[in-house]
Backbone bond lengths (Angstrom), bond angles and torsions (degrees), N, CA, C in turn:
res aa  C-N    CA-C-N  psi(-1)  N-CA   C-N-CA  omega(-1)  CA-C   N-CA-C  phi
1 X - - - 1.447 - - 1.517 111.17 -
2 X 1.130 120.72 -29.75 1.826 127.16 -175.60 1.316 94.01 -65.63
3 X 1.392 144.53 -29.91 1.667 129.71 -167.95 1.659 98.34 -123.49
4 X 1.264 119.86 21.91 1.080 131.15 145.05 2.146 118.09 -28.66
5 X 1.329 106.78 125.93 1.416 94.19 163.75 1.388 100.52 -96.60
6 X 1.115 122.06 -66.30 1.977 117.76 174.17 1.453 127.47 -37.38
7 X 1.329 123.66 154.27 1.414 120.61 174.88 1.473 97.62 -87.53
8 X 1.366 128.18 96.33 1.511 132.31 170.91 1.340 104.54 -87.47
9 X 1.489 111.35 153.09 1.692 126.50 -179.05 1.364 90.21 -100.44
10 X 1.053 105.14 165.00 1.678 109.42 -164.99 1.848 92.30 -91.20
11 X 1.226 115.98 -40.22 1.749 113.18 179.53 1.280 114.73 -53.51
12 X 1.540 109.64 -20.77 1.854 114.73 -172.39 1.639 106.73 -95.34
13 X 1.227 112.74 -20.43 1.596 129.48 176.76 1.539 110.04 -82.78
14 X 1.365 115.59 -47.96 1.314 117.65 152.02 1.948 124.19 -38.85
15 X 1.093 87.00 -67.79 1.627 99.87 -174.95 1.619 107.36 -49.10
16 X 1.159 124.79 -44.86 1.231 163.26 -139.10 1.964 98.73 -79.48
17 X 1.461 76.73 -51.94 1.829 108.62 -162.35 1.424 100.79 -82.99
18 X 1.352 120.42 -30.41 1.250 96.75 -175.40 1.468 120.39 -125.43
19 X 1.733 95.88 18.77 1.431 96.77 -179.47 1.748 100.04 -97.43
20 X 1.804 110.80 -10.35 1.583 120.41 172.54 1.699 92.72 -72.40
21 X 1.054 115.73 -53.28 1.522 119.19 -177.44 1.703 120.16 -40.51
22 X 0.897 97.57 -55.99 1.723 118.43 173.00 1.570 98.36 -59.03
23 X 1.446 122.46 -47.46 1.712 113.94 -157.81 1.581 90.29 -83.79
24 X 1.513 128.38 -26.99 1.428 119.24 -144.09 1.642 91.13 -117.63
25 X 1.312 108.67 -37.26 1.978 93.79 -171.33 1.518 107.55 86.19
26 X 0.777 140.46 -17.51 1.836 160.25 179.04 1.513 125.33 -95.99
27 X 1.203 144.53 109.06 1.332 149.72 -176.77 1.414 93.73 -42.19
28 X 2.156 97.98 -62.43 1.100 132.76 -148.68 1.702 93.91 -52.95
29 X 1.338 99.63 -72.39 1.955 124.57 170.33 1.417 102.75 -11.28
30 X 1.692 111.06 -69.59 1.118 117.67 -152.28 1.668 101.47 -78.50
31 X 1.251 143.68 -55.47 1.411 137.28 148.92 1.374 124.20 -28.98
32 X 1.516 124.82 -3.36 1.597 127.14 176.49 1.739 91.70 -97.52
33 X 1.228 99.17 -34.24 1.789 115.23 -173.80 1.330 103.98 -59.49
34 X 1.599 121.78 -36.59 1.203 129.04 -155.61 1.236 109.52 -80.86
35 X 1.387 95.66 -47.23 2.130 104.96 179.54 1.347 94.20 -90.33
36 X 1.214 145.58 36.29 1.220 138.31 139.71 1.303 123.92 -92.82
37 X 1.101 114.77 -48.15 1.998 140.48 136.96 1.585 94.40 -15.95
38 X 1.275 107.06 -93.64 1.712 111.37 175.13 1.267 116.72 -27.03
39 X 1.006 135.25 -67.15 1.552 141.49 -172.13 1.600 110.70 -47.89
40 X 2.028 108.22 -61.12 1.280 89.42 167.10 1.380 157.65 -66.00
41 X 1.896 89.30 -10.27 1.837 106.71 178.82 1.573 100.89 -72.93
42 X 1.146 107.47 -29.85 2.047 111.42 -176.72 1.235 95.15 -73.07
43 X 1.584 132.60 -63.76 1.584 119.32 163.03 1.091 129.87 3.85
44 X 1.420 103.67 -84.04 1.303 125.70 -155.65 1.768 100.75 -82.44
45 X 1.346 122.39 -48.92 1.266 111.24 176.98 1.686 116.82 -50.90
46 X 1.641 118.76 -48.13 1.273 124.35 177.61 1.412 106.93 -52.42
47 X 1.122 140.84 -31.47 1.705 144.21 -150.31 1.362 79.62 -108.28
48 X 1.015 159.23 -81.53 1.511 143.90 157.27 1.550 122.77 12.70
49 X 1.544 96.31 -72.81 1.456 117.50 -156.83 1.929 98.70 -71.45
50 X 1.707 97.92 -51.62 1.231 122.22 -165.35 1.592 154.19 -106.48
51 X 1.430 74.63 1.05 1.952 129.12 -178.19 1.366 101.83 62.22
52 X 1.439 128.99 -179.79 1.264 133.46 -179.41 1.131 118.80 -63.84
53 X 1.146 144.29 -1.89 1.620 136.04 153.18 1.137 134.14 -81.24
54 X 1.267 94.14 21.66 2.023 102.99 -169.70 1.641 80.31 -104.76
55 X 1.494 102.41 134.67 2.105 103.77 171.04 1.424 101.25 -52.64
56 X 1.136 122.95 -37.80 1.687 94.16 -161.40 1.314 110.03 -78.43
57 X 1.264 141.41 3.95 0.773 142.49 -154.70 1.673 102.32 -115.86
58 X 1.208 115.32 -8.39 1.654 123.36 -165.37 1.880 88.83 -99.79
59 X 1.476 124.24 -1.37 1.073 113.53 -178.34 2.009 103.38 -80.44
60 X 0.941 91.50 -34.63 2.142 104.31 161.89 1.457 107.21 -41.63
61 X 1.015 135.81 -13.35 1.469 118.21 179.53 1.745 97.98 -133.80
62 X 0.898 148.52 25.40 1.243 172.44 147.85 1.660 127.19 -43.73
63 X 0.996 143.26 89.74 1.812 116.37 -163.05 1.573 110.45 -47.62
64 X 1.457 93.64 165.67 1.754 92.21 178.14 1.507 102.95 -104.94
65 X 1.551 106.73 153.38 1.770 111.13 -156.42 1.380 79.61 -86.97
């Protein structure tokens, strides 16, 4: 959470963490899951904010890891 780009609640980081945990079996897995999570909420908010030509926003059409 300290190199966090989002303001995450720790109950949603929890939830978050161990429902990657459960799908992946991996600390590691489930923390790749996590900043993948991250990436698409920055996505999708930037493509919002900034329409689809803003880079962060090109991470929205991207496969998910």
């Amino acid at each position: 959470m300290a190199g966090a780009v989002l303001p995450w609640r720790a109950q949603s980081v929890r939830r978050a963490f161990d429902s990657a945990l459960a799908r992946t079996g991996s600390r590691a897995e489930a923390l790749k899951a996590l900043d993948a999570l991250q990436d698409r909420q920055v996505a999708r908010d930037a493509q919002k904010i900034w329409g689809q030509a803003h880079p962060a926003a090109r991470i929205m059409s991207a496969p998910v890891r």
